[in-house]
N, C-alpha and C positions, 0 to 999 in steps of 0.2 A: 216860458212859463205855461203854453199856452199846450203844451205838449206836454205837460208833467200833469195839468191838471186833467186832461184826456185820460193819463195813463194811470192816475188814481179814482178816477172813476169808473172806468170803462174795465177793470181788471179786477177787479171786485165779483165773485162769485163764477167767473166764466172756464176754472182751469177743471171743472168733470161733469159729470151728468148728474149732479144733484143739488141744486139746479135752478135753471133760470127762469124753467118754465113755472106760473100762478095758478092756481086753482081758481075755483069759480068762475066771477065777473071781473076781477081784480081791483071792485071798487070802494076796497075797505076806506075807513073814515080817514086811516092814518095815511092809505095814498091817495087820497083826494087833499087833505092837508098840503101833504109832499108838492103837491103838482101846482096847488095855489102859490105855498111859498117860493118855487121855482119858477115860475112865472113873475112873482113880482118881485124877485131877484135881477129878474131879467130885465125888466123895466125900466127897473132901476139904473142899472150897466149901462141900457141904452142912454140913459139922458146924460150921464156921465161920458160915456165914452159912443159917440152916436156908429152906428151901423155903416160899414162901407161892402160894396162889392169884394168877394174871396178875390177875383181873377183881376182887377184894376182898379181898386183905390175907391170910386168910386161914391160916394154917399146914398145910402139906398134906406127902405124904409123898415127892413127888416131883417136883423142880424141871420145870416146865413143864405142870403139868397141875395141870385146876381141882379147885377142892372140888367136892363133890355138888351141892351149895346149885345155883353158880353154871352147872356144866354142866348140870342137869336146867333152868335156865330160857334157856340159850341154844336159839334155833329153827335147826336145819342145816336146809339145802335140798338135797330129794331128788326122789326122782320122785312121782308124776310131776310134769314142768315144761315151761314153754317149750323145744322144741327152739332154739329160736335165743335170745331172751334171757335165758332162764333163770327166766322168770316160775315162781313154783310155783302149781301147779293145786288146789282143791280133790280134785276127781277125773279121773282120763284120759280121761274123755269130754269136758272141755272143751279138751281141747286136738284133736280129731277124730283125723282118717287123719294128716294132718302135723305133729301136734303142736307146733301154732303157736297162741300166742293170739291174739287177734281185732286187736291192737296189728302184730303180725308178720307176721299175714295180709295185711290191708290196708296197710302200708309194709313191705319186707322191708328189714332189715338189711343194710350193706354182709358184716358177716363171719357165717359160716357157721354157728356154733354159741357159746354160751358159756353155763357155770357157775358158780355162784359158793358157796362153803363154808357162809355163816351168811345171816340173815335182817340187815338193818340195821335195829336197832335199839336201846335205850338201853343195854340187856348188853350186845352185840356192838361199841357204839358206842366202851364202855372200850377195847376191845384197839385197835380200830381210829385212834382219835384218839392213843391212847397211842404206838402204832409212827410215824403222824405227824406227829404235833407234840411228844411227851412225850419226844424221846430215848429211848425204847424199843427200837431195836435187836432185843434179846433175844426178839419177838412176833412177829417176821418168823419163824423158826422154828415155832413154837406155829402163829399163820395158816396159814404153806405146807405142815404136814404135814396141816392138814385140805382146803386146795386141792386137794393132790394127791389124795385120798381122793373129793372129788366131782368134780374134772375127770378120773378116770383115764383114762377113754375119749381125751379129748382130748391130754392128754399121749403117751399112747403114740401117737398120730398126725403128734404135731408135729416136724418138723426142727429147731425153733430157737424156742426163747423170746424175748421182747425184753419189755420193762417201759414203760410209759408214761411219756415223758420229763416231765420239769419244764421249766417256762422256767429259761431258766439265773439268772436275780435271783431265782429261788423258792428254787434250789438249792445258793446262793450263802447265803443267809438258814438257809436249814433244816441246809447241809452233807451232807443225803443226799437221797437221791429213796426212799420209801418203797418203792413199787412193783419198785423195781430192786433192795431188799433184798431182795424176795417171790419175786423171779425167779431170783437167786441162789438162795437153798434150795430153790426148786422144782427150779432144777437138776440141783443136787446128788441131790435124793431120787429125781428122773427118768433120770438119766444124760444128759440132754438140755443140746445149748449152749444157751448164754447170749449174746445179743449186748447188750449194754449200752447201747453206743451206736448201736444200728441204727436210730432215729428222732428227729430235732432237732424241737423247738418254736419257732417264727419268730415275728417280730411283736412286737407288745407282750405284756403279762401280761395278760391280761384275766379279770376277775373275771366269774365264773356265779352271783353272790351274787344272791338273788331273782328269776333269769331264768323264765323256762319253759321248755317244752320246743324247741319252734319256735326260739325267742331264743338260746336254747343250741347248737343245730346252727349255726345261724347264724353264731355267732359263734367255732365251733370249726373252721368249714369254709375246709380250705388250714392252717391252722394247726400243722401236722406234715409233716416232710419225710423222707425217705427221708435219711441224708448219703449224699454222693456216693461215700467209699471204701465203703460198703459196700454199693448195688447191685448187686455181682456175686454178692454173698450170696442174691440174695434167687429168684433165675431160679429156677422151677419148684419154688421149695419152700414147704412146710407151716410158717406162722407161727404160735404161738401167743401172745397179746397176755397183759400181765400187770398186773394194774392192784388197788388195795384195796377202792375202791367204784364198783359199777354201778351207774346212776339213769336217767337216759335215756339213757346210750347216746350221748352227742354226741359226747366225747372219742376213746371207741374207735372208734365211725365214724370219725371223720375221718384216725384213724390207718390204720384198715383197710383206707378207699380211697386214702390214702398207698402204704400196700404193695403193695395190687393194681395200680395204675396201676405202682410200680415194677418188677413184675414177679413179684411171689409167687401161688402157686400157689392157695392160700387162707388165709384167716386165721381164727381162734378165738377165744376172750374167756375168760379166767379171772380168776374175782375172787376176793376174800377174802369180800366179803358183798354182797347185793343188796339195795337201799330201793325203795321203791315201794307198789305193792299186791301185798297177801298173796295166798294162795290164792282162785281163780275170780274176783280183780280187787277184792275187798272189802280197806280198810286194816284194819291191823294195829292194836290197842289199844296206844295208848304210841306209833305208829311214827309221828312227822311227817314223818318221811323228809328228806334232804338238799336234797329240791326247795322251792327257795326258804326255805331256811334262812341264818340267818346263818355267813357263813366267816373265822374268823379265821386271823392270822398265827402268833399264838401260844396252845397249848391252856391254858384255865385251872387249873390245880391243886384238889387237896383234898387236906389231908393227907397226908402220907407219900410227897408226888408222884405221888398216884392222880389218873386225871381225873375233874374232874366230873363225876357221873354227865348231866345233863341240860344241860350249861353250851353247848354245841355242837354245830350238826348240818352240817357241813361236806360237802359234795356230791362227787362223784365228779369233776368237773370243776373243774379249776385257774383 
């Protein structure tokens, strides 16, 4: 339920450029209304149904926000980092004058820059498999207001969000496309459109279960299209791509040279969380990362409809 009501609100207004953005102060009588009666909707919920931590059950004091416990063991990604993948650095001297690591130096990236919120790993893994696979909905929120907190740079740049499509039998199975909840509230918090549909997924489904990295390009490559009504969206403007998990980077590539080939000006990457190697290229304890993990269709449960904490490590890659 919690995912339906996400996707009837958050898909309201976001599929062109006309638009999400307010004029003036935004503080007409009737959204001041809006935001009173939202508030003591919410109130209300609470006394009814009291607030727990997303990541552990927990009892907390306020619907969307973690216990202590849980937030002091979540890793955010800051600076310094990859300018273009968002690797984190141990220190700014390994990323030099251009703040690239040795991965980005040597292959540059179709798109320009990307960020991503959290570290991927077994913490971050809960919210992340939770939003999609768990009917989670309600995390899309919680993710995109910390997205928006480390992409701010990029967001204020961007002309237009889009979310990274699902093959339509993916999407057909799950009934949302994760990503395209993330892009929605990023929206909203940015004042930035939303295009929904601004990139199809062709071909077959092809699974990135145990690929590598090489395999993975490979096999994402052409596999995103521009649709046809809306390259005229795309002439000379600032994309920014919206996706849960970063890993290598195949998916958004392919997306990114989709867009550039159709005409966008540049493209960006924001994620919810980044897998791979930790800072100055060392893995993370606990992180096996998505690469080459098993993917499933459906997340395993524990309890209460929480995920298991270690049951899945499902890639960034469909």
């Amino acid at each position: 339920m919690a995912a339906d009501d996400a996707r009837g609100d958050d898909r309201r207004g976001d599929n062109g450029l006309g638009d999400d953005r307010r004029g003036g102060d935004g503080q007409s009588a009737a959204g001041r209304l809006r935001r009173v009666l939202v508030r003591g909707r919410a109130a209300a919920l609470d006394l009814v149904l009291p607030p727990h931590c997303p990541a552990c059950e927990r009892p907390v004091d306020r619907a969307g926000s973690f216990c202590a416990a849980c937030y002091g063991a979540l890793v955010f990604v800051g600076e310094p980092c990859c300018g273009a993948c968002g690797r984190a650095f141990a220190s700014a001297a390994l990323g030099g004058a251009q703040r690239r690591c040795e991965d980005c130096r040597r292959s540059p990236p179709p798109w320009r820059g990307a960020r991503a919120a959290l570290r991927y790993d077994r913490r971050s893994a809960a919210l992340v498999l939770g939003l999609k696979y768990g009917d989670r909905g309600d995390l899309a929120r919680l993710l995109a207001g910390h997205m928006a907190r480390a992409g701010a740079a990029l967001l204020r740049e961007a002309d237009l969000l889009a979310p990274v499509p699902l093959h339509r039998w993916r999407l057909l199975r799950r009934r949302y496309n994760q990503a395209g909840l993330l892009a929605a509230r990023l929206g909203r918090i940015s004042g930035t459109p939303v295009v929904q549909d601004l990139l199809a997924r062709q071909g077959t489904a092809t699974s990135m279960r145990g690929r590598g990295a090489e395999a993975r390009r490979e096999a994402a490559a052409g596999a995103f299209v521009v649709r046809p009504g809306r390259r005229a969206l795309l002439a000379g403007r600032r994309v920014l791509l919206v996706d849960d998990v970063l890993t290598t980077g195949a998916t958004v590539g392919a997306c990114a040279t989709a867009l550039l080939e159709a005409g966008a000006a540049s493209v960006d990457v924001l994620a919810a969380a980044r897998a791979g190697d930790g800072p100055g290229g060392a893995r993370q304890d606990g992180d096996e990362g998505p690469e080459g993990g098993e993917e499933s269709e459906r997340m395993p449960q524990e309890g209460r409809g929480r995920p298991a904490r270690a049951a899945a490590w499902p890639g960034d890659e469909e």
